[in-house]
N, C-alpha and C positions, 0 to 999 in steps of 0.2 A: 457407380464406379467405386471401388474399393484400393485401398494401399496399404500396402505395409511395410514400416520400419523397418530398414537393417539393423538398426542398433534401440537400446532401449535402456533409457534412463534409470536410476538405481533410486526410487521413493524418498529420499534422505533429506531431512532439514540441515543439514549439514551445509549446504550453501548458504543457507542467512546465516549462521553459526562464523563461516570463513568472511561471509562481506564483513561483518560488523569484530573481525579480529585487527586490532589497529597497532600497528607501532610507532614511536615516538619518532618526534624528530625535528631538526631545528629551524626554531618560529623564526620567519620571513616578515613578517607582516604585524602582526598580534602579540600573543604574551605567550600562547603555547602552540603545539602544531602536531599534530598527527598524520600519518600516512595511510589509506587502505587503500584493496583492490577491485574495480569493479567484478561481478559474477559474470557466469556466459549466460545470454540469451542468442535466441534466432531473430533478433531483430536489428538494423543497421547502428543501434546505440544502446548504451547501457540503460539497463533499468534504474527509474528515479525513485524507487524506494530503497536502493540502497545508497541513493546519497540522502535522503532524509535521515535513515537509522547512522548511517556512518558520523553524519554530521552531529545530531544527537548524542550518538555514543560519544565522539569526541567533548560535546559540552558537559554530559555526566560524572567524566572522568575528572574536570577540573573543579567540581562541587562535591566538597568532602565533609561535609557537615553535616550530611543525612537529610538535608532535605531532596524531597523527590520531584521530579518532572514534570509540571500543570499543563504547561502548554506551549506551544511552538506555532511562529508561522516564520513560510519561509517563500523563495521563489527560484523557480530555474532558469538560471539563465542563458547557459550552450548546451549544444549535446555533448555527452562524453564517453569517451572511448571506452567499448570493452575489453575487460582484462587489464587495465591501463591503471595505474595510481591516483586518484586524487590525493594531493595536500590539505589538508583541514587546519586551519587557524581559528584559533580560538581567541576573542577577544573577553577578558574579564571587567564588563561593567560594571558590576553592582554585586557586593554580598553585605545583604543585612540580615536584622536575627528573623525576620520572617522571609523572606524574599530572597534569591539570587538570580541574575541576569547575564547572560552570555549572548555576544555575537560569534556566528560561526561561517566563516568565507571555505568554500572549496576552490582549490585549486587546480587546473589540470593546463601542461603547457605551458605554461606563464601567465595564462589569462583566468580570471576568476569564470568558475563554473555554477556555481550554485550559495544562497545564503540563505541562512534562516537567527533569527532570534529565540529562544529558548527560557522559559521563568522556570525557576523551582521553588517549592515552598515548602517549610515549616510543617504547618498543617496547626490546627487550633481547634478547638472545641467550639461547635455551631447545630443549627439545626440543620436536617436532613430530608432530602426531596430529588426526585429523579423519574423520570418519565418513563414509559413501560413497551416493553419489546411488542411487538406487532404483533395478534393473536392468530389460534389458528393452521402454525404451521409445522407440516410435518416433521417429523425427527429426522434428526441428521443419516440416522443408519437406513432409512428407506430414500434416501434422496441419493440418485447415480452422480457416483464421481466422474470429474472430468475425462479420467480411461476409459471408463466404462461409455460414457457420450461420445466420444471420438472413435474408442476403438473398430477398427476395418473402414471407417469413412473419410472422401476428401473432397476435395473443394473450393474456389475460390484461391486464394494464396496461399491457404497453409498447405505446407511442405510437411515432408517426415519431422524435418529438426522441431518443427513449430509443434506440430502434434505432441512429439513426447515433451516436449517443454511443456506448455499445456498439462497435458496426465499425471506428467511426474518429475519436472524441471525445477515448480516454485516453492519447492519446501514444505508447502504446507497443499493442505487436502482442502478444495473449494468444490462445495456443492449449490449449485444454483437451484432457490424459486422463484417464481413457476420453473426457469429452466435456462442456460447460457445461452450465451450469444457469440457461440464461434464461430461456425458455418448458416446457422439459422435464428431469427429471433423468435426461441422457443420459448411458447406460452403465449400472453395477451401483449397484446405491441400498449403497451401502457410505462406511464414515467415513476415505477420502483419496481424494488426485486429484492432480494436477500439472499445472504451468503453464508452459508455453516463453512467455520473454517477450524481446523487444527492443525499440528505439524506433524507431517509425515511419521516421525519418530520423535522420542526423546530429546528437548533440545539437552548441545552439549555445554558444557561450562564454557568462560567467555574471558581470557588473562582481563584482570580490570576491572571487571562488571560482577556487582550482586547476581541472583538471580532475580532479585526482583528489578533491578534496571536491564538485564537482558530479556527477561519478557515485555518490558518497555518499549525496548527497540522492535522487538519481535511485531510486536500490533502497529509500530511506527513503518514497519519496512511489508508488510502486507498490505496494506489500507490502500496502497497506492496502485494497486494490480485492478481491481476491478470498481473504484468510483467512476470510473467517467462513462459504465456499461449502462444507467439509469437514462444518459441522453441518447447512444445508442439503440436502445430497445423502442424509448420513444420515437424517435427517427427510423424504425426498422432499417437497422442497420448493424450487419457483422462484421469480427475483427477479422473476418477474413476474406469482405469485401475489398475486388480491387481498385485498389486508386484511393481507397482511408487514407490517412493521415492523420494521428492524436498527438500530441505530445500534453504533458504536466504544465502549465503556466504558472500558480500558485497553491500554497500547501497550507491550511492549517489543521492544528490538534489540539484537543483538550482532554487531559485526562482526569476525568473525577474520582475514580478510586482503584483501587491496585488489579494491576493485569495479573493473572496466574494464568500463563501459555499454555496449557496441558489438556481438556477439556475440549468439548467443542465450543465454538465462539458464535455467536448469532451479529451479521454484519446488516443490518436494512439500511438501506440505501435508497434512494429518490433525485429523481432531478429536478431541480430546483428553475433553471432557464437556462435556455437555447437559441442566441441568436448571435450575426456576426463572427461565423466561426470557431467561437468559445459554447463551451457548453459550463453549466455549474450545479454540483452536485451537492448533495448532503448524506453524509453516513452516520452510524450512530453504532457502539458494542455494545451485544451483553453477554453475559455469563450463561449458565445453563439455569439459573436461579432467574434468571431476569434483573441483575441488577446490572444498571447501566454504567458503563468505564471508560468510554471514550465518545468524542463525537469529533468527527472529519469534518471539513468543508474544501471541495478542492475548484479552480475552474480551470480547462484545457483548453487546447486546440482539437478540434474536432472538420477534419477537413475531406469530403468526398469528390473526386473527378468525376463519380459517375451518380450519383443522383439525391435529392435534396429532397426526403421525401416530408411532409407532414408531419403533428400529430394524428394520431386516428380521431376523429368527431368525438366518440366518446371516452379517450383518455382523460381521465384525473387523476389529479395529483395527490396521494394518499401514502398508506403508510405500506411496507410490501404485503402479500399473501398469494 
């Protein structure tokens, strides 16, 4: 069976560009406050990377000393509306000459929605060491885009809206190996995979933000679309199986050396355990050189009505290819 969209999405990173444009405005809570607006998705809540980058961006903004962003963990705590404002409060715990410390509350309602803590550092002269991208796998330009995988197919829950969301909704261009998990878990039912990722276009400048903190957010506000697909594939199970359920539980990030957004991105990723309805992931960036820039850790909810399959006998746990 086949379908096709009435309407069709415009490729444009332009949506991470707007989640993460913030204006000021006054602190409730804390010592500073910002305002953004969730993006549209097809799904009953706003997506949680952009309260990660929003919140982020807002901690960036109150560190003016040039030191850069090490690492964040953070937690969600309601869903939140799309299109709808979160309040970002920023609390300033700590600025020293190597180190600075931000807490960051979202707000939406009256009720807090999301928090995460955020270090920044200096940076020092040290020795150097970083672990190596997964070998082996094909180049980004022979691996089909998400359009390209969807296009004329349907199935399970996704709708049109979801389709071109998918294709060409998240700003950036995600290419799956062995292969996604939207309708089918394409390739080996095994626990990892990897993601060539870029942004659709050019990102645009950012009021506030270097460009090298708006490519900060950039990898902080992607990371969160596909970690939790390593326990899925293990569980042979699609995002467009009915009766899923996922939501984000906890968030962290480390970043070792500087994002430059432009480029394709190599995202490996693996599931780490799956039990009690959380799954827990691990992801890892590199560059096109193989030098490593980020490394995720996230755990979800991962909840099926309709069935609770296994690992396969002989999945391992390994690095993607």
């Amino acid at each position: 069976m086949t379908a096709t969209s009435s309407t069709t999405t415009v490729a444009t990173s332009a949506r991470f560009t707007d989640a993460i444009t913030l204006t000021d405005c006054p602190a409730q809570v804390f010592d500073v406050a910002f305002s953004a607006t969730t993006q549209p998705c097809p799904w009953p809540k706003a997506y949680g990377g952009d309260m990660v980058a929003q919140a982020l961006v807002a901690a960036m903004r109150t560190v003016t000393d040039g030191k850069s962003l090490h690492s964040t963990h953070s937690y969600f705590l309601r869903p939140v509306d799309i299109g709808a404002q979160v309040r970002y409060e920023v609390e300033i715990l700590r600025d020293g000459r190597g180190y600075s410390t931000r807490q960051v509350r979202g707000f939406q309602h009256g009720k807090p929605v999301y928090i995460c803590l955020a270090s920044f550092a200096a940076g020092e002269p040290g020795g150097s060491f970083a672990s190596t991208p997964p070998a082996d796998l094909p180049d980004p330009d022979g691996v089909p885009s998400a359009a390209q995988v969807l296009a004329g197919r349907s199935g399970g829950t996704m709708t049109d809206e979801s389709r071109e969301y998918w294709s060409h909704g998240r700003s950036f261009d995600l290419r799956h190996v062995p292969g996604p998990v939207y309708l089918d878990v394409e390739g080996a039912q095994v626990p990892h995979q990897a993601i060539w990722m870029r942004p659709f276009d050019a990102l645009r400048p950012v009021p506030g933000l270097t460009t090298a903190q708006r490519d900060t957010a950039a990898l902080a506000y992607v990371c969160d679309y596909t970690i939790l697909e390593p326990a899925l594939r293990v569980l042979d199970t699609t995002w467009a199986q009915p009766g899923l359920v996922t939501a984000s539980l906890d968030h962290a990030v480390w970043f070792h050396r500087p994002v430059v957004m432009g480029d394709w991105l190599l995202y490996a990723q693996e599931a780490l355990s799956v039990e009690s309805g959380r799954g827990s992931c691990l992801g890892r960036f590199f560059d096109r050189d193989g030098a490593l820039l980020a490394t995720v850790v996230q755990e979800g909810l991962i909840r099926s009505a309709v069935r609770t399959a296994q690992p396969a006998a002989s999945a391992q746990t390994g690095e993607a290819s």
